[in-house]
Structure formats: C-alpha cells, structure tokens
N, C-alpha and C positions, 0 to 999 in steps of 0.2 A: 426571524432575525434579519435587521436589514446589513448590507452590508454595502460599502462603498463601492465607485466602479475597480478598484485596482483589488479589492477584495474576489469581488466578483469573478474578476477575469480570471486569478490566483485558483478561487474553489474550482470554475471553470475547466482552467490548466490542469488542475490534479484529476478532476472527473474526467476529462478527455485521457489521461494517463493511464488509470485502471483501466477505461474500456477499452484501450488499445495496444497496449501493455502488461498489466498486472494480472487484468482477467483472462484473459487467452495466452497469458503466458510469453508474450513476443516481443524476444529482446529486443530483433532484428526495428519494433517500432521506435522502442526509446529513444533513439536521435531526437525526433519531434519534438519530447517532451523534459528531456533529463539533460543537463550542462555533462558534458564531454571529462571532464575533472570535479565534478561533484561528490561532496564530502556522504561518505557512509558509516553513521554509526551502529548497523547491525553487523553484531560479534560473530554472524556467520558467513560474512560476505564480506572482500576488501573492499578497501574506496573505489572510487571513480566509473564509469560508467562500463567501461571491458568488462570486469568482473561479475556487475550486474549484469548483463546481456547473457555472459557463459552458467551465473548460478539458474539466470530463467531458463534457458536451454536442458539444466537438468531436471530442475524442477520438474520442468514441462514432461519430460523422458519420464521421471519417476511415478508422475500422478497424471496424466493426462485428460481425468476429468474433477480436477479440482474444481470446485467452487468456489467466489468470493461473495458472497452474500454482505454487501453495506446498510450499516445499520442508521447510520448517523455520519454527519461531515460539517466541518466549522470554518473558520478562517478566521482569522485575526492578523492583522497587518499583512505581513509576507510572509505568514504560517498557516497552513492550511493542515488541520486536523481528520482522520480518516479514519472510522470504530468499525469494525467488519466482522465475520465472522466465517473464518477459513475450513470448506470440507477436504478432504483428501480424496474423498471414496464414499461411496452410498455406503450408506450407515455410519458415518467415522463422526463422533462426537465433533472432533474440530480443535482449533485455535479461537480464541479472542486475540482480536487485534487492534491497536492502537498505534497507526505512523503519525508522524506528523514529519510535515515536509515545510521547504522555506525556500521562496520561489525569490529570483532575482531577474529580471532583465526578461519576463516570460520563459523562462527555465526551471526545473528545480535544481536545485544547488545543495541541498543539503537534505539528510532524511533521519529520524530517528524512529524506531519503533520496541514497541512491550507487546510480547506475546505469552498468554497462559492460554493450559491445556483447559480444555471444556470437559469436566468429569462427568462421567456418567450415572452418580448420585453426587447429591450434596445434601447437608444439613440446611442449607441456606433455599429459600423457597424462592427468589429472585434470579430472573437467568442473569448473566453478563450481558445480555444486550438488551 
C-alpha cells in the first residue's frame, strides 16, 4: 500500500508510539507522542493524556509481561489504523485489538479502540488475526 509523505510520517508516529509507549507499557514516554489533552474514547480510561499515563502505570503493575504482538497497520489521511493481538501472561488466549488513532500537528489527538476476547475454541476455523 503506498502511502503519501504525511501518511507516512502518521503510520511512522503511531509505530514509534507502541514501541515506546504501548509496548513497554511507559507512560512516563507518551509526551513524545500523544497531545497533552487528547480526546479518549476507551470506556475504560478517561480522556486526555494524565489518565493515560496513570492506567499504563497499572497496567504495567498488573501484567508486567504483556505482549503486544502487531498484526497489521494502515493509515489513511490523519488516521492511522492498528490490529494487534494483546497476551497478558504465557499461555493467556489474549485480546484482539483494533485502535485507530488520529494524528494532528505530529501528535495523536484522538484514539478509538474494539477489543474482543480470543476464545480458546471456536466454531469458526479462521483466527482474528
């Protein structure tokens, strides 16, 4: 998929995010990459960036060898698309994940995400990722 330079930069910005942020769990890095009053719409986390920084903090306390396993990543305009697939703990089935983020001014500014549980059988012969 080609993508323009501001495309670019955006997938760019998000993939520097995870691996210094999301994946290691470090709030302390989000400055770098997340707008200071950027909007959240996950129902388990208030808006703007404090609340993020404090849920990775526990996160991080609760699971400290999580995995984020990326499966796929998109971008389109100043939305940059991210399919992942979250462990908790050796052997943990997991989450599927689906953020999509919406980058302004070299920032994210906005985040949404869908997370289902990864069942340990299914009828359906296709994984989620």
């Amino acid at each position: 998929m080609g993508y323009n330079a501001q495309e670019q930069r955006n997938l760019d910005l998000v993939q520097a995010m995870f691996d210094h942020v999301l994946i290691p769990m470090d709030g302390d890095a989000a400055d770098r990459f997340i707008a200071p009053d950027y909007i959240q719409h996950n129902q388990w986390v208030d808006t703007g960036l404090a609340p993020l920084k404090a849920f990775l903090r526990k996160v991080r306390g609760e699971n400290p060898d999580a995995v984020h396993d990326i499966k796929r990543r998109f971008a389109d305009g100043d939305h940059v698309i991210m399919h992942y697939h979250v462990r908790r703990f050796d052997g943990d089935p997991g989450f599927a994940v689906m953020d999509i983020f919406r980058v302004e001014n070299d920032l994210i500014v906005e985040h949404w995400d869908v997370v289902q549980d990864v069942p340990s059988q299914s009828p359906n012969p296709h994984s989620p990722f």
